[in-house]
Each structure stands twice: as structure tokens, then as C-alpha cells.
C-alpha positions as CSV (number, residue, x, y, z in Angstrom):
1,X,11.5,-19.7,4.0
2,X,9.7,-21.7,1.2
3,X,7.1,-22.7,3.4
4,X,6.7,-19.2,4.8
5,X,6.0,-18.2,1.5
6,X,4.1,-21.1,0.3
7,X,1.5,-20.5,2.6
8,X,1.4,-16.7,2.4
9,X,0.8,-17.3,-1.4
10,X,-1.9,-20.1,-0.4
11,X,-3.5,-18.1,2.2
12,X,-4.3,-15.3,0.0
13,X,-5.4,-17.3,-2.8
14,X,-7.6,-19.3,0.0
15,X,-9.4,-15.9,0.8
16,X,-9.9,-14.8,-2.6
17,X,-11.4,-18.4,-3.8
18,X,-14.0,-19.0,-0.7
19,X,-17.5,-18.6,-0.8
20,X,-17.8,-19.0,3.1
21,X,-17.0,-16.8,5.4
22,X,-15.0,-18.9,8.0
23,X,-12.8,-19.8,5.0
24,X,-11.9,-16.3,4.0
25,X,-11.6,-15.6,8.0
26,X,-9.0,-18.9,8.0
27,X,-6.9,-17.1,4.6
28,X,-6.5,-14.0,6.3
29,X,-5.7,-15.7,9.8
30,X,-3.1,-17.4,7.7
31,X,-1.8,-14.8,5.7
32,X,-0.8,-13.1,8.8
33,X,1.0,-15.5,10.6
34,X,2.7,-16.5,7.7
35,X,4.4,-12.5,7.3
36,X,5.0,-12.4,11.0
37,X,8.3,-14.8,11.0
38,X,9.2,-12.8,7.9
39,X,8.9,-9.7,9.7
40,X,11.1,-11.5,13.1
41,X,14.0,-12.0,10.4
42,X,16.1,-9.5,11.3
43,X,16.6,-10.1,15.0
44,X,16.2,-6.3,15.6
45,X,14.0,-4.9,18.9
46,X,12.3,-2.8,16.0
47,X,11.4,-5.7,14.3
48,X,10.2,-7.3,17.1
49,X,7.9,-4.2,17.9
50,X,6.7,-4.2,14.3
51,X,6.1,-7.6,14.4
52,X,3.6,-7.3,17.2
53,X,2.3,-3.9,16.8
54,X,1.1,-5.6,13.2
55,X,-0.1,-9.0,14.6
56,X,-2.1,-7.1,17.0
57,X,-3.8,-4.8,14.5
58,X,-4.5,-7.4,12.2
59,X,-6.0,-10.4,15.3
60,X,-8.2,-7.6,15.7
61,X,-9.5,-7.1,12.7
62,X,-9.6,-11.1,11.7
63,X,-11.5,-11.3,15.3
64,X,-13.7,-8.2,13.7
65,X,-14.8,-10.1,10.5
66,X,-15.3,-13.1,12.3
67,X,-18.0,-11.6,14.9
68,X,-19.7,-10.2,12.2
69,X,-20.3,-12.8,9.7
70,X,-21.0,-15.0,12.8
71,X,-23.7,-12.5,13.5
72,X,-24.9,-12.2,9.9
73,X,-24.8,-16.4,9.9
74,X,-27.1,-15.9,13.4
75,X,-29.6,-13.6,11.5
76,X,-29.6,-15.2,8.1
77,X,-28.7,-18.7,8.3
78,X,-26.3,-17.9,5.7
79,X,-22.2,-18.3,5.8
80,X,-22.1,-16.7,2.1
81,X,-20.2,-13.5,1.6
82,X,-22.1,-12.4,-1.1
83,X,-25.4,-10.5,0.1
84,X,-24.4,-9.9,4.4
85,X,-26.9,-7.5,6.5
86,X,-26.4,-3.9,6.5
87,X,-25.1,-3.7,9.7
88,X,-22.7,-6.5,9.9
89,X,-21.2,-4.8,6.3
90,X,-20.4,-2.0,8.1
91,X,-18.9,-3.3,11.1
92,X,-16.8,-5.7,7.8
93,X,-16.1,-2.8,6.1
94,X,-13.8,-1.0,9.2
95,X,-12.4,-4.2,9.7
96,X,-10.9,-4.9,6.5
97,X,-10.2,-0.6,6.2
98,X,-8.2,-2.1,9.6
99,X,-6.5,-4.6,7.6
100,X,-5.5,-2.6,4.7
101,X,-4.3,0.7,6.7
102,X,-6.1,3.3,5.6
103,X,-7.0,6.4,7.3
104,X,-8.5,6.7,9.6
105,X,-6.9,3.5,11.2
106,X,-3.4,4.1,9.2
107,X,-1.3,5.3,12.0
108,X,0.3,1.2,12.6
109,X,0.9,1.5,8.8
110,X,4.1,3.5,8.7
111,X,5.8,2.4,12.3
112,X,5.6,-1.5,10.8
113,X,7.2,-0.6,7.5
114,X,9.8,1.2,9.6
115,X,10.7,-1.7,12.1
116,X,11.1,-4.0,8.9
117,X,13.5,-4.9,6.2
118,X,12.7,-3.4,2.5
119,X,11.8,-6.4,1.0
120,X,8.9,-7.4,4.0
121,X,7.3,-3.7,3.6
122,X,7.0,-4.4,-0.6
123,X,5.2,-7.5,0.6
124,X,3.6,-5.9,3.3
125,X,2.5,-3.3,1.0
126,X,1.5,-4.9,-1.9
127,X,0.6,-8.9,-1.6
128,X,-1.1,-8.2,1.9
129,X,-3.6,-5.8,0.2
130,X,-5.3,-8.3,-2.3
131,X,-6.7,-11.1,0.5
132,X,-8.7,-8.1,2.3
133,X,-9.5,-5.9,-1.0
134,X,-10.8,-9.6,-2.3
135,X,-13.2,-9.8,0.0
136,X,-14.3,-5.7,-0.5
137,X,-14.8,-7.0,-4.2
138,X,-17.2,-9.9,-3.6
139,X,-19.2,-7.8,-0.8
140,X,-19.2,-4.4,-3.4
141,X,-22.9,-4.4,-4.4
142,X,-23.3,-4.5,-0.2
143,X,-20.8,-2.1,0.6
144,X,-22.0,1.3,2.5
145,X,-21.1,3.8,-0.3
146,X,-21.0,6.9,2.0
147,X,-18.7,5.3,4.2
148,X,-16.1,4.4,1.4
149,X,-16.1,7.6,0.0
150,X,-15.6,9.2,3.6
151,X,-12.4,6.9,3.8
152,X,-11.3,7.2,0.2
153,X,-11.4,11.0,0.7
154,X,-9.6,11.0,4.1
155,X,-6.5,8.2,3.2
156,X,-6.2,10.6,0.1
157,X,-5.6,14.2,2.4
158,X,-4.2,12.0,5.4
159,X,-1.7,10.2,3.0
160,X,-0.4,13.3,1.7
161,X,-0.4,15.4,4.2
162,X,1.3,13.1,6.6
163,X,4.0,12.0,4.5
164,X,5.3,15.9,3.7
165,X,7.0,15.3,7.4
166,X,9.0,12.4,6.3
167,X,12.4,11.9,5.4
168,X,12.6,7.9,5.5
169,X,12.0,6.2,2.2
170,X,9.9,3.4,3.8
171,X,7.6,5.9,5.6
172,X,7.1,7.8,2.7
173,X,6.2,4.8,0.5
174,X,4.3,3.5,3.6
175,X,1.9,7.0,3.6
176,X,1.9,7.2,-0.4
177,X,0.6,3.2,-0.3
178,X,-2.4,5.4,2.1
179,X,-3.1,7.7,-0.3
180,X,-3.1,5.1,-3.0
181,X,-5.7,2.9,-1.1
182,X,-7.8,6.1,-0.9
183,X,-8.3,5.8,-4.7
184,X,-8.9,2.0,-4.8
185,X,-11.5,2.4,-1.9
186,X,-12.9,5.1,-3.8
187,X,-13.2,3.2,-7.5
188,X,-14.2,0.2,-5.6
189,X,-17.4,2.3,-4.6
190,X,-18.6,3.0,-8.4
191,X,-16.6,0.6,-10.8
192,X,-15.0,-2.7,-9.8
193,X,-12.8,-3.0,-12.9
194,X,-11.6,0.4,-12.6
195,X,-10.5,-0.9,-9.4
196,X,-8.7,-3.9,-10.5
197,X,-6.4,-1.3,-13.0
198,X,-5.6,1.0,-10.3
199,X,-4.6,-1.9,-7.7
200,X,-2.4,-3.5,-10.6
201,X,-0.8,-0.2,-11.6
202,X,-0.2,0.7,-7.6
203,X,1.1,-2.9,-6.9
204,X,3.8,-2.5,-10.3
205,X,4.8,1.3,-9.5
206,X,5.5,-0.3,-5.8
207,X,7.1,-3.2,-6.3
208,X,9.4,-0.9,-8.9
209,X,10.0,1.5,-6.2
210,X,10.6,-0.6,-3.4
211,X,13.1,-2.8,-5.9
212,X,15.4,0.5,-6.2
213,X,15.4,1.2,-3.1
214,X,16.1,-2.3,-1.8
215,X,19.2,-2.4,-4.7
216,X,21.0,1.0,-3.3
217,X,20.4,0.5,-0.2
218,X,18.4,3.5,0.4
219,X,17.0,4.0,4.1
220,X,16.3,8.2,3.9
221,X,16.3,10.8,1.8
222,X,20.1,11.6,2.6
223,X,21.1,8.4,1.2
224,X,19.3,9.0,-2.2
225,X,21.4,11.9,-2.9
226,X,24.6,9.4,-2.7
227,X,22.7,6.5,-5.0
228,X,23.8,8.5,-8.1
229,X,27.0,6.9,-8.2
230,X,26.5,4.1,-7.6
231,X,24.0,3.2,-10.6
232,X,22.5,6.4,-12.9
233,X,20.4,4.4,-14.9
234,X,18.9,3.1,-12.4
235,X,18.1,6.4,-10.5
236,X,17.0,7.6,-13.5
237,X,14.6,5.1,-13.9
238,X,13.5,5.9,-10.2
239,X,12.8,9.3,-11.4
240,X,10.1,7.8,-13.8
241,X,9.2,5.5,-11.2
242,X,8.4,8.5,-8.8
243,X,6.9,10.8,-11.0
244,X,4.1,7.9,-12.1
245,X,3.6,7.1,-8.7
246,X,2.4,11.2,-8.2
247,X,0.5,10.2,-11.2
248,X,2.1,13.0,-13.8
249,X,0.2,13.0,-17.2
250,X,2.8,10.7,-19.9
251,X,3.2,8.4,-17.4
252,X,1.1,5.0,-16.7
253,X,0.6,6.2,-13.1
254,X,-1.8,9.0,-14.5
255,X,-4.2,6.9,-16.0
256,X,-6.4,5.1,-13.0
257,X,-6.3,8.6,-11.5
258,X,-7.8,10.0,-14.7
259,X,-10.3,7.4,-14.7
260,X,-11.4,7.3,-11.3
261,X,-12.2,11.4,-11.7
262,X,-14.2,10.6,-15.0
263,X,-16.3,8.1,-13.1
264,X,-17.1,10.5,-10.7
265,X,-17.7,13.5,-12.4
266,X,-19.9,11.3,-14.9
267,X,-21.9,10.2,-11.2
268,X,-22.1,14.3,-10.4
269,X,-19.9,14.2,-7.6
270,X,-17.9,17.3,-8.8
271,X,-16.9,18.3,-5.0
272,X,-15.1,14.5,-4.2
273,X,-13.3,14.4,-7.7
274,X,-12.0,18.2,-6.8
275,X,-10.5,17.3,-3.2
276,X,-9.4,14.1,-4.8
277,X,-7.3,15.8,-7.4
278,X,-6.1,18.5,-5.0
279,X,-5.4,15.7,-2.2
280,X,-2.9,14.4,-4.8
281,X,-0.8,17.2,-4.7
282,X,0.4,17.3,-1.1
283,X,2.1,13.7,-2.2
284,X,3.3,14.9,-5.8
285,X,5.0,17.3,-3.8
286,X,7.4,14.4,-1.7
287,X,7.4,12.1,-4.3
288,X,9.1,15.2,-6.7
289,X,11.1,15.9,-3.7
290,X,12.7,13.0,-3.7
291,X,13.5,12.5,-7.0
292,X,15.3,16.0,-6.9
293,X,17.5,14.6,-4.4
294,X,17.7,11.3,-6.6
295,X,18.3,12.8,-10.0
296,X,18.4,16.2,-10.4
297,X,21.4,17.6,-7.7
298,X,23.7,14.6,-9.1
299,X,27.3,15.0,-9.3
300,X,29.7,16.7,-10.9
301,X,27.3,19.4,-9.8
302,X,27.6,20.4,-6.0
303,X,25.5,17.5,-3.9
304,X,23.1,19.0,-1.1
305,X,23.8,15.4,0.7
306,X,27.2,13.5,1.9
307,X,28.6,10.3,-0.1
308,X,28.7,7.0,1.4
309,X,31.9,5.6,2.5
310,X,31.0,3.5,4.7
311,X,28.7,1.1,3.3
312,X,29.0,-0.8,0.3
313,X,25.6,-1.2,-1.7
314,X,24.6,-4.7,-2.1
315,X,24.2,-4.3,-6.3
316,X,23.1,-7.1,-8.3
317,X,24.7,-6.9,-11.8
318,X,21.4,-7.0,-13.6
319,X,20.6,-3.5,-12.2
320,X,23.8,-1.7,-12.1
321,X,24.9,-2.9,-15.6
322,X,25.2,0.4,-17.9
323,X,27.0,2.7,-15.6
């Protein structure tokens, strides 16, 4: 286990300090077979089939970078990531869009978080994000604008849309983390700081979220209705938690939203900040969902959902404290 994560921790940090392409290509190579055994822990067929459906996206999008900055070395005579050739930054781009699941290549995203435990999709969904978005960064006065735009817009509508269908809480988180990298690509594209604020404020929000769930053993919506009772502070706090993840106005998950439609209505592109802010709603409307099955039906009212007899909640007694 300490070794697993040792070099998941190194890996990224490998990719995000290189200079050279085969070094970021050995971080990334790294990073993903140190999350597969992680994935393999529960000894589930599900696991096993998110296991390799997520090796075999992310081998072919390693392979991906790898031809191209071999090609752009071919052209240039240059391993540096820096300044690559138009065309090999495209080819690049899709790759690492690949790596990160976003639309149009998102549809692995969800079935891996399924297959795996809650703690392996937080990491999935947060700590596997920075080695790819790293490289994004030190390729961004390179990157084809259009294209990230066209992706931004689409993971924003596609993460939305698709996760209205859900009812399991890791395939909702899985299709908001979507929507979420639709912003990020889209910031990335006109302000790299801008971009740094929105991927710390998704990675927090996420990490809360996923935390909660992971402490009341929450699977589906059905469940959530039941976690009441077991700790109200802490479903209370996953109300917040929810609500600044749909990005409502007190709350910190407003802010990068805010930002990123100033940048682009300052840039005059009025149409993209408009879909953007209505794409935003489809995925307001789940995450409000689910805290109305959280928080607001709680008992002693009437409960729209069963309890739990069954299972006992693995609570820690830092979270379920003030009852």
C-alpha cells in the first residue's frame, strides 16, 4: 500500500517537474499502473472490468502522447514540451482530453468509478487529473484554442445532461467531475491562473463530497435519504457541499464559475459564456436533487426512501461527533 502510493505521488510529481517529453510520458505510464492494483483491491468482477476498461484507455493515450512527441522530436530535433508543432499539439491535446475523461471521450469515466471502491474514484477523480492537466499547462501558449473551447463547451452540456439519468452517487460525481473539466479546459484556454483556482476549488468540493459519502456509506440516491440518522451535521454539511459544487452564488463553488464567464465576456465571446452558464443548470438540477433527498425530506417528517437495517455505516467518531 505505501509503495502503491509512494509512487502514484512520485509519478505525478515526475510529470509535472519534466522538461522532456519521454519523462512526462514515464510519470503518466507510472501513475497508471500504480492506481490499477488500487483499483484490483476489492476482488470484485466489477473491479476487475474497471480495472482494465481504465488501463486500456489510459495505454492508449500514454501510447498517443508518445507518438507524437516522437514525431515532433523527428521534425524538430527537440524533446522539449514547451513550443511542439501544430499538428503533433493536436493529436497531444485528444490524448490527454483521453486521459482526463472529458467529453467527447468521457463515456469510460463513469463505468470505472462505478466498478471501484469510493475512496479509488476520489483519487481517480481528483489526483489523476493534475499529471495530464500539468502537461496542458506547460503546452498552453501551443494549445489549439478552438478545439478546447469545442471540448469545454461539450463536457459542460454532456456532463449535465448525462448525469440527470443517474441515481448512483459515484456516477453522478463521476459526470459532475465532466462538467467540471469543461470549465478547467475552458479557463485553461484564456487564463492559466484562473485555471489553477478552479482545479483547486473542484479538487476540495470533491474530495469533501466523496469523504461523506465514503463515511455513510452512501452507494445511490436511496441510501442518502437514510444517512440523516446516522449523522445530521454531517448531511448538512453535504448540503453546502452540493450546492457549491452547482456553484450557487454565497458559496466558494460560485466563484471560478463567475470568473471564467468574466474572462470570456471581457474576450467578446458572449455566445460560449451563455451556453456555459445555461449548461450549468442541467447539473444544479441533480446536485439539488440530491441534497433534497439528503437534507430536506429528513425525519420526523415522512421519508420518500426506506431506512437501513441492514448495514451498519462504517462512522469514524470525528465525523459523526455532534449528533
Amino acid at each position: 500500500w505505501a509503495i502503491l502510493i509512494t509512487s502514484l505521488s512520485t509519478s505525478t510529481i515526475i510529470t509535472m517537474a519534466s522538461h522532456h517529453w519521454m519523462l512526462a510520458w514515464l510519470g503518466l505510464e507510472l501513475n497508471t499502473l500504480s492506481i490499477l492494483p488500487i483499483t484490483m483491491k476489492t476482488h470484485h468482477p466489477r473491479a476487475t472490468e474497471a480495472t482494465t476498461k481504465y488501463f486500456l484507455i489510459q495505454a492508449l493515450a500514454a501510447a498517443l502522447i508518445l507518438f507524437a512527441s516522437t514525431l515532433n522530436a523527428w521534425q524538430t530535433g527537440l524533446w522539449t514540451i514547451t513550443n511542439p508543432t501544430t499538428h503533433t499539439t493536436a493529436i497531444i491535446t485528444m490524448a490527454i482530453i483521453l486521459k482526463l475523461g472529458a467529453a467527447p471521450v468521457h463515456l469510460w469515466y463513469p463505468e470505472v468509478l462505478q466498478g471501484t471502491t469510493l475512496n479509488t474514484a476520489l483519487l481517480i477523480s481528483t489526483w489523476q487529473k493534475i499529471a495530464p492537466l500539468a502537461l496542458l499547462y506547460m503546452m498552453q501558449p501551443s494549445l489549439p484554442t478552438n478545439l478546447l473551447l469545442m471540448i469545454g463547451t461539450t463536457s459542460a452540456l454532456l456532463g449535465g445532461w448525462a448525469g440527470l439519468n443517474q441515481t448512483q452517487t459515484r456516477k453522478i460525481m463521476a459526470h459532475s467531475s465532466v462538467a467540471h473539466m469543461g470549465w478547467i479546459l475552458i479557463a485553461l484556454t484564456t487564463n492559466p491562473q484562473l485555471t489553477t483556482l478552479t482545479l483547486m476549488t473542484y479538487i476540495i468540493m470533491t474530495t469533501a463530497m466523496f469523504t461523506s459519502l465514503n463515511t455513510s456509506t452512501t452507494k445511490t440516491i436511496i441510501d442518502m435519504g437514510t444517512a440523516w440518522s446516522s449523522s445530521p451535521t454531517m448531511m448538512t454539511l453535504t448540503l453546502l457541499t452540493l450546492t457549491s459544487l452547482g456553484g450557487l452564488p454565497p458559496l466558494t463553488g460560485f466563484m471560478p464559475k463567475l470568473l471564467i464567464l468574466n474572462e470570456l465576456t471581457t474576450k467578446t465571446l458572449l455566445p460560449l459564456a451563455m451556453i456555459l452558464a445555461l449548461a450549468s443548470l442541467p447539473s444544479l438540477f441533480f446536485y439539488i436533487r440530491m441534497a433534497y433527498t439528503t437534507t430536506l425530506t429528513a425525519p420526523p417528517n415522512t421519508t420518500n426512501t426506506e431506512h437501513k437495517w441492514r448495514f451498519n455505516a462504517s462512522q469514524s467518531h470525528v465525523t459523526t461527533t455532534a449528533l
